[in-house]
C-alpha positions in Angstrom: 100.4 90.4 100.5 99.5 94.5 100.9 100.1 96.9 103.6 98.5 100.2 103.6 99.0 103.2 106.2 100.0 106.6 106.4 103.6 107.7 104.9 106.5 109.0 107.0 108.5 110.8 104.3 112.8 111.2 104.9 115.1 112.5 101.9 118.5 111.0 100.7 121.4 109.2 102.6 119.2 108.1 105.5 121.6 106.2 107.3 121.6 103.3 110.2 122.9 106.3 112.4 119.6 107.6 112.1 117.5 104.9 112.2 118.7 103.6 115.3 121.3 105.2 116.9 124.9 104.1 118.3 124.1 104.8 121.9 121.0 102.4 121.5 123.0 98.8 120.2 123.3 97.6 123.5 120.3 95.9 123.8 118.7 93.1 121.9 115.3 94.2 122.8 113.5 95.1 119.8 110.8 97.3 121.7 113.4 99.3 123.3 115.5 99.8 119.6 111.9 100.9 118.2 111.3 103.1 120.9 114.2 105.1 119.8 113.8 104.7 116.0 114.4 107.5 113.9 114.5 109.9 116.8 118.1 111.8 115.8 115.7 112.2 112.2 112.5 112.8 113.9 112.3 113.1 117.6 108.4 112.3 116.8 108.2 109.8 114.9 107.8 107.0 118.2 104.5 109.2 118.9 102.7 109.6 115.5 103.6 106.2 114.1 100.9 103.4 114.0 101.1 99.9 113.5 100.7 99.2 109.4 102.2 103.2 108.1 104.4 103.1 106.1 108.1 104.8 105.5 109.4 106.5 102.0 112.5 107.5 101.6 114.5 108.9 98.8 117.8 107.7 97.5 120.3 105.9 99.2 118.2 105.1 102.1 120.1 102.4 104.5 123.1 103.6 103.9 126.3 103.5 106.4 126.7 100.7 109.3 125.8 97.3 108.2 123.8 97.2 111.8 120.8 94.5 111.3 119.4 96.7 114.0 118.3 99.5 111.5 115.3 97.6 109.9 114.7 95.8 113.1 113.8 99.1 114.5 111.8 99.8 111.4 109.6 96.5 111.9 108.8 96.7 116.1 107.8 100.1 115.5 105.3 99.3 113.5 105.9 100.2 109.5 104.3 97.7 107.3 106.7 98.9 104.2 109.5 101.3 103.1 109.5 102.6 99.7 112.6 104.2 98.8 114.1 105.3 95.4 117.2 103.3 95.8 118.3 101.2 99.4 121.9 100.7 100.2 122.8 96.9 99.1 123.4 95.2 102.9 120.4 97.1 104.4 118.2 96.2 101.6 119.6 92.5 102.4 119.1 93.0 106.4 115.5 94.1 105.7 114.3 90.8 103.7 116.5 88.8 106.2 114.5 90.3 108.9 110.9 90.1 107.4 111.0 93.8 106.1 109.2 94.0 103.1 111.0 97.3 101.0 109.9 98.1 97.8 112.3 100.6 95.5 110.7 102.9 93.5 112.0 106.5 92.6 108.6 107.8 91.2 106.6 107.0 94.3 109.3 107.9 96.4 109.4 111.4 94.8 105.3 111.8 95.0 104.3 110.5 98.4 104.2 113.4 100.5 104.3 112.8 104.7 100.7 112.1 105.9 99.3 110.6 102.1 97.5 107.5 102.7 99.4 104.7 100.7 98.6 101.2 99.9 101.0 98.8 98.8 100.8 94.9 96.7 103.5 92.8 97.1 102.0 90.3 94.9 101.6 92.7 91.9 104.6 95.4 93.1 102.0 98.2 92.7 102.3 101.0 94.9 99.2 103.4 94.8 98.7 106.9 97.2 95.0 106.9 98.0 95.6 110.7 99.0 96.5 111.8 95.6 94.8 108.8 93.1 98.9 108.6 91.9 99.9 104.7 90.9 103.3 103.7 90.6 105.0 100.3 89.6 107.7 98.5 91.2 109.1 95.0 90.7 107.0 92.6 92.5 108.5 90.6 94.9 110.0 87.2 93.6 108.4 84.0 95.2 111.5 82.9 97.7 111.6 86.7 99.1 107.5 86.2 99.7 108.6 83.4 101.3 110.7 85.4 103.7 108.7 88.0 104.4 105.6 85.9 105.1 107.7 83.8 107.4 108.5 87.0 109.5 112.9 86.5 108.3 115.0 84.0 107.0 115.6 82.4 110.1 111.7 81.6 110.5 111.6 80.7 106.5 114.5 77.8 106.8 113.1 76.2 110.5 109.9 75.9 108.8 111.6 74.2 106.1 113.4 71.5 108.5 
């Protein structure tokens, strides 16, 4: 499993405020929660992003609501990956339950720059920015996670198992 795209770089304690707002959790179409993702953060960020970039944050990046709708937002809009030095706990659990692969690493996190081409491998946890030749390692994913993530979410990974 990789992903590779162009970064969208936020800084510490990006909350689910942010990622998807309040005024936006009345629907359960995931189209219309990514077409207001990040937009409190980065009123461009709908325009720019394209299907496979990739998001970095830096610490604490999740944090606040418990709202599933935050990575959901993430996914429909098209981000492959978010690298983040740290995640908060239940939206690091959302994301894998959701088919959103995250990958924590503070080193990257601190050296992707917005716009750096980056590449990711699940299967080996290296992360590498092709803009700046910079390689950093994170903990690969463990096989029942891939197993998530390939599935598209939990739900998907235990009907396929019936």
């Amino acid at each position: 499993m990789k992903a590779q795209g162009l970064a969208h770089k936020y800084g510490d304690n990006v909350d689910t405020d942010v990622i998807i707002p309040a005024r936006y959790l009345n629907t359960s179409d995931f189209k219309e929660l990514a077409a207001h993702c990040m937009e409190d953060i980065d009123s461009g960020f709908v325009k720019k992003v394209q299907k496979g970039d990739i998001m970095v944050g830096e610490a604490n990046f999740g944090c606040g609501s418990s709202r599933e709708h935050a990575p959901i937002a993430i996914k429909e809009s098209g981000i492959s990956c978010v690298i983040a030095a740290s995640f908060a706990r239940i939206f690091y659990r959302n994301a894998i339950n959701i088919g959103l692969p995250i990958m924590e690493c503070p080193e990257a996190a601190k050296a992707i720059n917005a716009d750096d081409k980056v590449s990711v491998n699940f299967d080996t946890g290296e992360i590498t920015n092709e803009t700046t030749g910079g390689r950093f390692q994170s903990e690969p994913f463990p096989e029942f996670i891939k197993e998530i993530i390939n599935a598209g979410g939990l739900v998907n990974a235990v009907k396929s198992k019936m």
